[in-house]
Structures are given as C-alpha cells and as structure tokens.
C-alpha positions as CSV (number, residue, x, y, z in Angstrom):
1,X,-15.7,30.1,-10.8
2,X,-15.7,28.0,-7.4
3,X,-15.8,24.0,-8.2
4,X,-17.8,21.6,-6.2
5,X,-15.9,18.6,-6.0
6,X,-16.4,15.3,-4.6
7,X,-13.8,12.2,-4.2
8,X,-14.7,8.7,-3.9
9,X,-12.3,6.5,-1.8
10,X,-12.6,2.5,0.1
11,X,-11.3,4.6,3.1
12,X,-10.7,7.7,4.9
13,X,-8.4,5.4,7.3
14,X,-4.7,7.9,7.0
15,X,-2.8,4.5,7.9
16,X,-3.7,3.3,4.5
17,X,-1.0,5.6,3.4
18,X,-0.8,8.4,0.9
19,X,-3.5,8.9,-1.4
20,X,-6.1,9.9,2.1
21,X,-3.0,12.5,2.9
22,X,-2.9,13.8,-0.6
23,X,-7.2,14.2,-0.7
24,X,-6.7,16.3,2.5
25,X,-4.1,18.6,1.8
26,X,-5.2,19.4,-1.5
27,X,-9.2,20.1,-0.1
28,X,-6.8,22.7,1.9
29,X,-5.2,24.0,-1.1
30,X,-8.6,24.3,-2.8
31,X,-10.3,25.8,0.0
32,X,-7.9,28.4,-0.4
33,X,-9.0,28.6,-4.0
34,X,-12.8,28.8,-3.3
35,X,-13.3,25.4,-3.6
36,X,-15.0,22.7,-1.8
37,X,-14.6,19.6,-1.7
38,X,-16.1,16.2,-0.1
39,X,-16.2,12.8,0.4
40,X,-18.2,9.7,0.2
41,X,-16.2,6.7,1.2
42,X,-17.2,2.7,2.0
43,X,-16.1,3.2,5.8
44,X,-19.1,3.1,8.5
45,X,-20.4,5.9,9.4
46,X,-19.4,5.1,12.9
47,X,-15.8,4.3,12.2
48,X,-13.4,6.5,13.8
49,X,-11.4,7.2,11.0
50,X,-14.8,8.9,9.5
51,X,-15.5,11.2,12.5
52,X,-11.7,12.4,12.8
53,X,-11.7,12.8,9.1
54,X,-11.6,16.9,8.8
55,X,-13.5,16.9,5.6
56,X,-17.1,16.3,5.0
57,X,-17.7,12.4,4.4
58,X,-20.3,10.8,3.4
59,X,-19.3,7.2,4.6
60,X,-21.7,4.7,3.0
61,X,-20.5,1.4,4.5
62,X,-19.2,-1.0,5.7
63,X,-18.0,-2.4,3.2
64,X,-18.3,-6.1,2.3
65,X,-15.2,-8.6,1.8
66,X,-12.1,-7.4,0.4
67,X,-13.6,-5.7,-2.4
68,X,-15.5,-3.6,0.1
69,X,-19.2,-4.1,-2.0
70,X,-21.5,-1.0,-0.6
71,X,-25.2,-1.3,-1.9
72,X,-25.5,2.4,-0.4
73,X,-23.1,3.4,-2.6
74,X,-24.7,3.6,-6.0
75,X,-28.3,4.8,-5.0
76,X,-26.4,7.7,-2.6
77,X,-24.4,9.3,-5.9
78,X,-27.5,9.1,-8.1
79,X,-29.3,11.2,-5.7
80,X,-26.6,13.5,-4.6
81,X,-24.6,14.1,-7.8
82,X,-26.2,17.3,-8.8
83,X,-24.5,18.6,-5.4
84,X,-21.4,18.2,-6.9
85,X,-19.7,19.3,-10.4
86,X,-17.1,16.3,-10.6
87,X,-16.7,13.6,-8.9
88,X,-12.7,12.0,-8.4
89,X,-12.0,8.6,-8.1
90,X,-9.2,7.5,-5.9
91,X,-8.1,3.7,-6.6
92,X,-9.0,0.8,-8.4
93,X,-9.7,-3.2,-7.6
94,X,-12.6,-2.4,-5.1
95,X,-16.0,-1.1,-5.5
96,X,-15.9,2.5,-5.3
97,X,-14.6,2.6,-8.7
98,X,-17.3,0.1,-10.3
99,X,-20.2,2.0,-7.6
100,X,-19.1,5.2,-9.5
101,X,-19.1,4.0,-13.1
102,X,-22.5,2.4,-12.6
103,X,-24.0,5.6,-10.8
104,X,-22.6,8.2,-13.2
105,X,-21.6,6.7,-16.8
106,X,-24.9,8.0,-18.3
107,X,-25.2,11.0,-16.4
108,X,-23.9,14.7,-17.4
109,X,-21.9,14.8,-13.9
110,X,-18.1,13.9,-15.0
111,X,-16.1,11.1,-13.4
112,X,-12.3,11.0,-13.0
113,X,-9.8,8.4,-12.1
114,X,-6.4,8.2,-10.0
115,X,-5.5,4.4,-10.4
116,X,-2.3,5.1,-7.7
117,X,0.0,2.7,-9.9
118,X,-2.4,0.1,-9.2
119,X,-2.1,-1.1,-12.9
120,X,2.1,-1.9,-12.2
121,X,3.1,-4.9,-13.8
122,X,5.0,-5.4,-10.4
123,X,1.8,-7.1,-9.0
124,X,1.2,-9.4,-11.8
125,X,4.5,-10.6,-11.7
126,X,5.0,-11.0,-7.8
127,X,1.3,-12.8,-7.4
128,X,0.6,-14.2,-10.2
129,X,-2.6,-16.0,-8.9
130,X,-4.4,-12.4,-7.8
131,X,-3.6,-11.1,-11.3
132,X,-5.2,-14.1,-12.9
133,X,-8.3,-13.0,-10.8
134,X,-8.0,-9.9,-12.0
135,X,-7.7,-11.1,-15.5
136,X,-11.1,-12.0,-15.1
137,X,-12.6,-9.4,-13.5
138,X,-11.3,-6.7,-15.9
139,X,-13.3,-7.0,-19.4
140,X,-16.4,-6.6,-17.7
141,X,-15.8,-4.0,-14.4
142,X,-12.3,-2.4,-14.0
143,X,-12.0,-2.1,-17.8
144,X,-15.5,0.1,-18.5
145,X,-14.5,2.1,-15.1
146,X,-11.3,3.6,-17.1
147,X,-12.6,3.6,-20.4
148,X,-15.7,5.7,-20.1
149,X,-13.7,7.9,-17.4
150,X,-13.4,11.5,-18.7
151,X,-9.8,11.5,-18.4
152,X,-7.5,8.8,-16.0
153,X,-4.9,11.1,-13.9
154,X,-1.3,9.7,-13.8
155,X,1.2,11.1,-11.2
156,X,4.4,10.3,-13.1
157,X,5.2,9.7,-17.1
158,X,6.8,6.2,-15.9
159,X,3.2,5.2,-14.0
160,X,1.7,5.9,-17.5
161,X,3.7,3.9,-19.6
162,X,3.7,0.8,-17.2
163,X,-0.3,1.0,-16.7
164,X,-0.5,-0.4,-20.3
165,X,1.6,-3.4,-19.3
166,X,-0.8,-5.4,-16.9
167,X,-4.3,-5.8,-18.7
168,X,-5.8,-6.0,-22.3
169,X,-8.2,-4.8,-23.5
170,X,-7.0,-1.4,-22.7
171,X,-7.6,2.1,-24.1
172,X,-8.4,5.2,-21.6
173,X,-8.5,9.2,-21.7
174,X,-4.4,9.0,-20.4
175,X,-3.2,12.4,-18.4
176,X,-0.4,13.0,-16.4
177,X,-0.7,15.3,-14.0
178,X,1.7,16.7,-11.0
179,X,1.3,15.2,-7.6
180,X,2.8,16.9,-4.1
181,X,2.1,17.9,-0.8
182,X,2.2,20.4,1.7
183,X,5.6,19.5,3.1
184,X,7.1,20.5,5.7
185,X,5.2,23.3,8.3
186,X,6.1,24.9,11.5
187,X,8.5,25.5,13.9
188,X,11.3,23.1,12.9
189,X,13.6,23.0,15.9
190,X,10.4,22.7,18.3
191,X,9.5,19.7,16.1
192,X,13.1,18.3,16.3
193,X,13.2,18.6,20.0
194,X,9.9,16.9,20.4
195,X,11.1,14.0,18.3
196,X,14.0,13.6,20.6
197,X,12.0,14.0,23.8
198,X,10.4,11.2,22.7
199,X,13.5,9.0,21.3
200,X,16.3,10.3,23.2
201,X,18.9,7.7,22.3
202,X,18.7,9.2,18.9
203,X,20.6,12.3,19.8
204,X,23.3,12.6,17.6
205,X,23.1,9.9,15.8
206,X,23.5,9.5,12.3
207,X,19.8,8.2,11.2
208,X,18.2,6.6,8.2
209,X,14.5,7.4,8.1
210,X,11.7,4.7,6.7
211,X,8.7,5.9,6.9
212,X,5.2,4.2,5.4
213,X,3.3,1.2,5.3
214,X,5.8,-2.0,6.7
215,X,4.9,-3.9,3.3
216,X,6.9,-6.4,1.8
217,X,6.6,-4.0,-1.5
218,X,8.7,-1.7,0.1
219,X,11.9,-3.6,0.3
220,X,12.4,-3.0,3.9
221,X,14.1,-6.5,3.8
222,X,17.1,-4.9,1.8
223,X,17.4,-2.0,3.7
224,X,18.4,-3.9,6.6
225,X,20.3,-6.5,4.7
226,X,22.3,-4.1,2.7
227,X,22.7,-2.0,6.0
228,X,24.0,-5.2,7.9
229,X,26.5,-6.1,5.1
230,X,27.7,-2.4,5.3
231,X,28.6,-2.2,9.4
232,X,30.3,-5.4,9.0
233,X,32.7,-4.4,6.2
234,X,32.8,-0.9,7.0
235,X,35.8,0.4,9.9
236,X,33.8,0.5,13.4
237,X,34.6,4.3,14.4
238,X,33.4,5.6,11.1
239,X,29.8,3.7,11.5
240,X,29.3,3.3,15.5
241,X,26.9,6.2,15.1
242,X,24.6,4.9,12.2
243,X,21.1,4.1,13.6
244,X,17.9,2.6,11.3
245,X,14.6,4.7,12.4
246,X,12.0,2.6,11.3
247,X,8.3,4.4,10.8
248,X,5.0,2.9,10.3
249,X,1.9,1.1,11.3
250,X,3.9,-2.1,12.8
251,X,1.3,-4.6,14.1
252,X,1.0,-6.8,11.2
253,X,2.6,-10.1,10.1
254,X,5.1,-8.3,8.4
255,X,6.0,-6.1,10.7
256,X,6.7,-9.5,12.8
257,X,8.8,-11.1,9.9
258,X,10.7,-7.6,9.7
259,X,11.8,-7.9,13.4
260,X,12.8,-11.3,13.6
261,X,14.9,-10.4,10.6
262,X,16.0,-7.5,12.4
263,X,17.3,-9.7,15.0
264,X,18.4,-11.9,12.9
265,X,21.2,-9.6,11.5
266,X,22.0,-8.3,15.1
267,X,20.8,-4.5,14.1
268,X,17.7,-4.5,17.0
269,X,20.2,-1.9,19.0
270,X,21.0,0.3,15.8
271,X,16.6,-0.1,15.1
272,X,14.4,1.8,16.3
273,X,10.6,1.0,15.7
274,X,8.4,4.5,16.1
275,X,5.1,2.7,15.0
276,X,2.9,5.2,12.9
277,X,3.9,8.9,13.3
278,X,1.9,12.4,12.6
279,X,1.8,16.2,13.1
280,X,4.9,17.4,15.4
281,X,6.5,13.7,16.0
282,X,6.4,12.8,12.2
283,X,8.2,16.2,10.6
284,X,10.5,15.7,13.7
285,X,11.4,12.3,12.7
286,X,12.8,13.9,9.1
287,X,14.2,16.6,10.8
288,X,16.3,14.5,13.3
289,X,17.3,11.8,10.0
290,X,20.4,12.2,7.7
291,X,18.8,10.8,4.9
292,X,15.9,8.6,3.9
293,X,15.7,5.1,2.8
294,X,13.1,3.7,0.2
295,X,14.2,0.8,-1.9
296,X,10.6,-0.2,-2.6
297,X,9.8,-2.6,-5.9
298,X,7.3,-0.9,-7.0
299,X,6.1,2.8,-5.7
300,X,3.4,5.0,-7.6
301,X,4.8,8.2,-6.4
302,X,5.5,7.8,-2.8
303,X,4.8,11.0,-0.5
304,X,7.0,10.2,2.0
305,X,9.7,11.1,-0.3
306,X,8.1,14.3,-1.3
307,X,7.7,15.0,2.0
308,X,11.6,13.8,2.9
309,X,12.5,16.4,0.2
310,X,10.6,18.9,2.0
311,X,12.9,18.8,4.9
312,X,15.8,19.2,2.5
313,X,16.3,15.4,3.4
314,X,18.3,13.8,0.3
315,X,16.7,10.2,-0.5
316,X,17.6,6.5,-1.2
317,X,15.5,5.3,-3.8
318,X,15.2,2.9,-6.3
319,X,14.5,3.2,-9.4
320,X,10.6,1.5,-9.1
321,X,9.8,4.8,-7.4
322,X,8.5,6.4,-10.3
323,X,9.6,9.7,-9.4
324,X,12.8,8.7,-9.3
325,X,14.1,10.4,-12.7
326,X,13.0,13.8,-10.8
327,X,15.4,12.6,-7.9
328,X,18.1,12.1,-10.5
329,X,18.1,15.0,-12.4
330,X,18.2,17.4,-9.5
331,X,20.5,15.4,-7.8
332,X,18.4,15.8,-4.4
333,X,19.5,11.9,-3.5
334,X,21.1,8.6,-5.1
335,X,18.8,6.2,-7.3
336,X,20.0,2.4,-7.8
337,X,18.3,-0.8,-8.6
338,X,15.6,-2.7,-6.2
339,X,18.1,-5.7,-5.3
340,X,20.5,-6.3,-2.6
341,X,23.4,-5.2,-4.8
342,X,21.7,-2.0,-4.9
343,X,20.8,-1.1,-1.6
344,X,24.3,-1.9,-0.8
345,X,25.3,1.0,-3.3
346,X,23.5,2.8,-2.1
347,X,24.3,3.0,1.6
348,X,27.7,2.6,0.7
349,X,27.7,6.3,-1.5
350,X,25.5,8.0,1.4
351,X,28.4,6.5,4.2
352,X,31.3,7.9,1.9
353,X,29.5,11.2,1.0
354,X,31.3,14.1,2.3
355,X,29.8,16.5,4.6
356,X,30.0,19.1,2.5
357,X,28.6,17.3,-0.1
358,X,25.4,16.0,1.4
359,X,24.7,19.4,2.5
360,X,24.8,20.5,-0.6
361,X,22.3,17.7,-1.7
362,X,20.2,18.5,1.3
363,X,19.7,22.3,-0.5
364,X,18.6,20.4,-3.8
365,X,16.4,18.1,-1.9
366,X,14.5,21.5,-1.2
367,X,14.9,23.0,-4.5
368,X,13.3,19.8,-6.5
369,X,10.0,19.9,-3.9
370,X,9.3,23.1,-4.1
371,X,9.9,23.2,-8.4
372,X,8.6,19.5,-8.8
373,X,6.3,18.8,-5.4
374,X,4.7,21.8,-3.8
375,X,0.9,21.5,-3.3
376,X,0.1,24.4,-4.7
377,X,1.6,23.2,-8.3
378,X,0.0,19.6,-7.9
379,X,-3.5,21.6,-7.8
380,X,-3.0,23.7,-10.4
381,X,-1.7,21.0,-12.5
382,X,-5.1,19.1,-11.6
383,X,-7.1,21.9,-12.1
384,X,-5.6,22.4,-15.7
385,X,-6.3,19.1,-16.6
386,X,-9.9,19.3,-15.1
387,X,-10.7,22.7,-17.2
388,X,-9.2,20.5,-20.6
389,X,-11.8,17.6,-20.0
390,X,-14.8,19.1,-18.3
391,X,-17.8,17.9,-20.6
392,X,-15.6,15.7,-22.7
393,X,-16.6,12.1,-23.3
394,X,-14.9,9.6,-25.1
C-alpha cells in the first residue's frame, strides 16, 4: 500500500546542509516505491530556496527570530493532516517541532522525529549559556515533542546513547534506523574533467577534500594546523604536490577567521576555496580528491562522508562522527581523536600509506556505502521502522 508522507522542516534552504539533501533523495527513492511525499516548511513562500525546491512545499513562513515561530504553521497541519498518513519531523530547538506536537498530539495522524544529533552533549559543553536556555525551555516544549512522538529515529547507535546525556527529564519511543544517500551518479570522468575545467591548478595534485558547512564544529581549524605541522616536518619532494580543497558556503565570519588562519600558516597556495558545490562540480570535486578530511567534534552522521565513500574515497574522521565505528570496521579510512594530536595522525598515516594500499581502501570505501549507506537500504530501514509504530502511542 502507497504511503502519503509529509516532512516538517525550518527550511528547504540545501546550504543548511544534509538533512534537506537526505528529504530529497529519499522522496526519490520512495517515488520509486509508490510513495509520495511533501513538505511544509517555515520558509516564505516566495523564498527561492522554496520555488527551486523539487518537491511539493507547503512553506508557511517566514519565520520569526531564531526559533523561526510560524502562527501558519499549526492551523495549516490541522486542516491538512488527513492529506497525509504520517507526518516526519526533521530537527529540534525551533518551532516546527513544537508547531507539530501542538497540531497533531491528539489527533489519529502519527508524528515522527529525526533529532539530527541535536541532543549531543558536545553543545552543552562548548556553549554552556545556550544549553542553560535550553534547560529551560525543555520540560515544557522540546521534552512533550519527543515523548508523545510515535517513535524518535536515530541515524547511528552512538547518536542514541549520547541523546540521553544532555537533558532530564527524558524518556522517548528510541529507534535507530539506517541513514544514506544516493551517492555517487553519472558519468564520472565527464564529472572529473568538469571539476578541473573549473580548477585547473588542481591537476595532478594530491588533494584533501572538505566539504560542508565552514562551522567551527567541524574542526576545520585542525585540519589546517595538523596539515601545516605535517609539510614542515615532512621531506619537500614527497609533499610538494599536497593541496587542501576546501568546499562549502564561505561567506560567513567563520569562513573569514578560517582564511586568516589559512594565511596565517602560509597554506593560502596549497588552499583552494570552491565556495558551495552541486550536481557535476560537487561529485567532480571527490572524484579529483585522494582522500577526504573531517575531523569534526561532534557530527550526527555526516553525508558528506557517505557520499566520499560513494566515490570509493577513503576518509579522515574522528571519532565524534558517529559513524565512525562503520568506517573502522571496514577499514574504508583512518579514525583518530578530535584534537590536534589527532589530525596530525591522521595526515601523517594517509601521507605514508602506500599506493597500493590506499587503493585497496579506496575499494572498501565503496564496499561499506553500498552494505552500510545506499539509499535504497536507508528507506527500507525507515519504512520497517514506520510499519512497527504505525498507530502506536506511548
């Protein structure tokens, strides 16, 4: 039987990162299946990100102040919910969440939650003054939202297992379920070649690949420490061809600080700075890369390395990416701790890897996304877990 399903999101902007990309190729996945599947998110209807988005969304903004408050939101799912025969949420700490719960928590239409490792205890600990916000806000909004959830989706056994670290009172319907992506499509030597058209001083170089949201979070900071500390004590002839490709929306305060320390370190001629990549230019850029670089503190899942491991990419993670025991065990990249000393490892085993060897990690990258990451397991998993709690209440 075909489902109607409908996900509830702040925004259909893609820059925001992955959860957006996941929505979108899984609607493809389940069109495939016979489902459908819309949107209703607090963008304005006028907002270009809403009339590029190639699903059907409902956008019910603009939303108000950081916690994006949408009075259209509520009335809009009480009168539309029969349409639909779930409804997904997709994030916590803003008011599509609490607009849900409040529309649907009496109603015979079942609500589920991806929190998107929102509920880290990374957060708490780095600011310290938000969580105490939090604190407050919790018992009375964020907490009810989880609890009276048919079932809250994890993406990783780690993400579960931290989530009960952050907040108290806590007690929720807990399932994990797989999470992956479409990967890698199309013609990869026409995507390569379009890559270089467009960065042609990357031509055979020897590239690390960063590619996401230029957040502090995402230890970009260590990545270029760790790499300067490596050229210096490394021989010149066996480095003179390393290059950092850096991938991402780059126009925020961040992105300045990450320049000037790019500077700083003398690596702005080994740097290049793509700003945010898609389609041809963006599978090009892992196609072109010997490996990519992620030595986040705290990552949910992190689709960029899904998709690295698409392109039989090997990654550098740390071991805050919660699917880094995945990485591990197939042995599809190196895993290491999210401090200098361990992005220095971790460059260092990648620069004294064999060839040989990495090309025989580059083949397990492949093998663990298509076992572990694949879309089309992701939406089974999902729609598994959605036949187990349909109806169910706590």
């Amino acid at each position: 039987m075909s489902l109607r399903i409908l996900h509830v999101m702040f925004t259909v902007d893609r820059s925001y990162g992955g959860p957006i990309e996941v929505v979108l190729q899984t609607a493809r996945e389940h069109r495939r299946r016979g489902n459908t599947v819309e949107i209703v998110s607090l963008d304005g209807p006028r907002d270009s990100c809403v009339e590029q988005c190639e699903l059907t969304c409902h956008a019910v903004g603009p939303g108000i102040g950081k916690f994006r408050f949408a009075p259209k939101l509520v009335p809009w799912l009480r009168a539309n919910k029969a349409k639909y025969d779930l409804v997904i949420v997709n994030g916590i700490w803003n008011y599509a969440s609490l607009g849900v719960w409040r529309a649907l928590r009496r109603s015979s239409t079942p609500y589920y939650v991806f929190t998107h490792g929102m509920l880290d205890p990374w957060f708490k600990e780095r600011y310290p003054l938000k969580h105490l916000k939090k604190c407050l806000y919790w018992p009375w909004a964020q907490y009810p939202v989880l609890r009276d959830a048919n079932a809250v989706f994890f993406t990783s056994e780690e993400e579960r297992i931290l989530a009960h670290r952050s907040f108290w009172p806590y007690r929720c319907n807990e399932h994990v379920v797989n999470y992956g992506t479409t990967g890698a499509l199309g013609d990869l030597q026409t995507q390569r070649e379009i890559f270089l058209e467009r960065f042609p001083h990357l031509r055979g170089k020897r590239s690390l690949l960063f590619l996401g949201r230029i957040h502090e979070k995402k230890g970009i900071d260590l990545t270029l420490r760790a790499l300067a500390e490596c050229l210096q004590n490394a021989p010149q002839e066996e480095v003179a061809d390393v290059h950092l490709i850096i991938a991402g929306p780059d126009d925020g305060e961040y992105a300045k600080t990450t320049r000037a320390l790019c500077d700083e370190l003398h690596l702005t001629e080994r740097t290049t700075w793509t700003g945010m990549l898609g389609g041809d230019l963006k599978w090009g850029a892992f196609l072109v890369s010997d490996a990519f670089v992620l030595h986040s503190h705290q990552e949910n899942f992190g689709v960029s390395v899904a998709e690295a491991l698409s392109a039989s990419l090997p990654t550098l993670i740390t071991d805050k990416v919660n699917i880094w025991r995945e990485i591990d065990e197939w042995r599809a990249g190196f895993v290491d701790k999210d401090d200098l000393g361990g992005a220095v490892r971790l460059l260092r085993r990648w620069l004294e890897t064999s060839a040989d060897e990495w090309a025989d990690m580059r083949a397990r990258a492949r093998e663990c996304f298509v076992s572990r990451f694949h879309i089309t397991r992701s939406t089974q998993s999902l729609l598994d877990a959605l036949a187990m709690y349909r109806g169910r209440r706590l």
